[in-house]
C-alpha positions in Angstrom: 16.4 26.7 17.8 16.0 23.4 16.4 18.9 21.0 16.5 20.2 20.1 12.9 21.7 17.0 11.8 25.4 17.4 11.4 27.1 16.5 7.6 30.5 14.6 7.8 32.9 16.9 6.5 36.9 16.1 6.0 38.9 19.1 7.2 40.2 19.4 3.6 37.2 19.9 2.0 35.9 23.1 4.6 36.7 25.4 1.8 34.2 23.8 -0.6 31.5 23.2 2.4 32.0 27.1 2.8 31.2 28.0 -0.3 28.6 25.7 -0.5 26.5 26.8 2.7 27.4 30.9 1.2 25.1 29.8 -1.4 22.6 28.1 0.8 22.7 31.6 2.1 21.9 33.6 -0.8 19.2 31.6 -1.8 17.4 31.5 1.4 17.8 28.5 2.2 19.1 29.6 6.2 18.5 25.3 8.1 20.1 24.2 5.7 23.2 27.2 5.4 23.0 26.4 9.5 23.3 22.9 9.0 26.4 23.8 6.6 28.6 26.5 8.7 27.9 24.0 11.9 29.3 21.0 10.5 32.3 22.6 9.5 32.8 24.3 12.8 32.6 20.6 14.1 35.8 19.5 12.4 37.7 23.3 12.6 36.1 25.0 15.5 38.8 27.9 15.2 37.3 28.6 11.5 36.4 32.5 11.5 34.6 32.5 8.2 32.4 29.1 9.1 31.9 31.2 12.5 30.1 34.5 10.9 28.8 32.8 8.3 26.8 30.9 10.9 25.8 34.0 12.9 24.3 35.7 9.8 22.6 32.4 8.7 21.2 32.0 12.5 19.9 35.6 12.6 18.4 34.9 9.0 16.3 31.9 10.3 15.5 33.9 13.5 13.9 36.8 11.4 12.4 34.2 9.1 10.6 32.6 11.7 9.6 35.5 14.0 12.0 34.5 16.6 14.3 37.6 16.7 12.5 39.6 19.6 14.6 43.3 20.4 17.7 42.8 22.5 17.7 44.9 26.0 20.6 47.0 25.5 23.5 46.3 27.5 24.2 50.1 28.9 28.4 49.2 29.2 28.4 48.3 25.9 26.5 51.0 24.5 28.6 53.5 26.0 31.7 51.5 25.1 30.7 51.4 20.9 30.2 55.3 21.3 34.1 55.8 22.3 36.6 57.0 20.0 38.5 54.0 18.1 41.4 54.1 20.5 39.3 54.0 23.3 37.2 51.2 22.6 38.3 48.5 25.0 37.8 45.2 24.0 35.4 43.2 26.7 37.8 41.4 27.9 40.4 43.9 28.5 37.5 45.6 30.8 36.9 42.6 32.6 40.2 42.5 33.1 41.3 39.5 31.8 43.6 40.6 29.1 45.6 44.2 30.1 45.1 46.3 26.9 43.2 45.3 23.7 41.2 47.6 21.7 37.9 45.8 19.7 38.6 45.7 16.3 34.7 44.0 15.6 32.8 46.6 17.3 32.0 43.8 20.0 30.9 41.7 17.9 32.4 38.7 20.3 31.1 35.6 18.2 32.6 36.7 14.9 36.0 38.2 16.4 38.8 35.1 16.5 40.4 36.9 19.4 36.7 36.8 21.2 36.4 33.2 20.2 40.1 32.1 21.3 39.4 33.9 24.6 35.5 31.7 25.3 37.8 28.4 24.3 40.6 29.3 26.6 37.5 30.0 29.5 36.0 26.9 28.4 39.0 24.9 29.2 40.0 26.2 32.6 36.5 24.9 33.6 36.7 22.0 31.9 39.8 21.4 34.1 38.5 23.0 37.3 35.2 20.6 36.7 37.9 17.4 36.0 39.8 18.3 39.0 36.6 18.5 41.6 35.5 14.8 40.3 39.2 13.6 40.9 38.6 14.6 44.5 
């Protein structure tokens, strides 16, 4: 995907950048919604809205430009979403790095905050695993 030029966005006006990339949206204008949900995730990477927003306007652009090829199946997934509700392990509960969590977002990672927290929380035990190797 092609890499878009980020807008400067003050934290307090994410609301209004919100709305304004939902439009971009609607009309069909998907780079520039992209451009929109990315640069608030910039200044409030924890921003769940900003988050699917950008996932729907990504997929958008995809389709738009003949990108979105069919998805192998994973087959652990696909026999976790057909589970009752209380069944329905989150992923990270089956990798076993949470004990008992039930997916709320039908695995749906990127747009579920829990999902998200748990990548940032991943990201920095590497980051600190990585820092600590070069301090060696």
């Amino acid at each position: 995907m092609k890499s878009f030029d980020l807008i400067s966005i003050n934290p307090r006006d994410v609301p209004e950048h919100l709305k304004i990339g939902q439009e971009k949206y609607e009309n069909g204008n998907y780079e520039e919604a992209v451009n929109e949900f990315s640069s608030i995730l910039n200044v409030a990477p924890s921003n769940i809205d900003a988050r699917i927003w950008l996932r729907k306007a990504q997929v958008s652009l995809d389709k738009e430009k003949g990108l979105l090829s069919e998805k192998v199946a994973n087959p652990k997934i696909k026999e976790l979403k057909e589970r009752p509700g209380a069944q329905r392990y989150c992923l990270y509960c089956v990798k076993g790095d949470v004990s008992n969590r039930v997916c709320s977002r039908l695995f749906q990672c990127k747009t579920c905050e829990f999902g998200q927290n748990m990548q940032n929380l991943q990201k920095a035990k590497l980051a600190a695993k990585k820092e600590a190797v070069v301090k060696e």
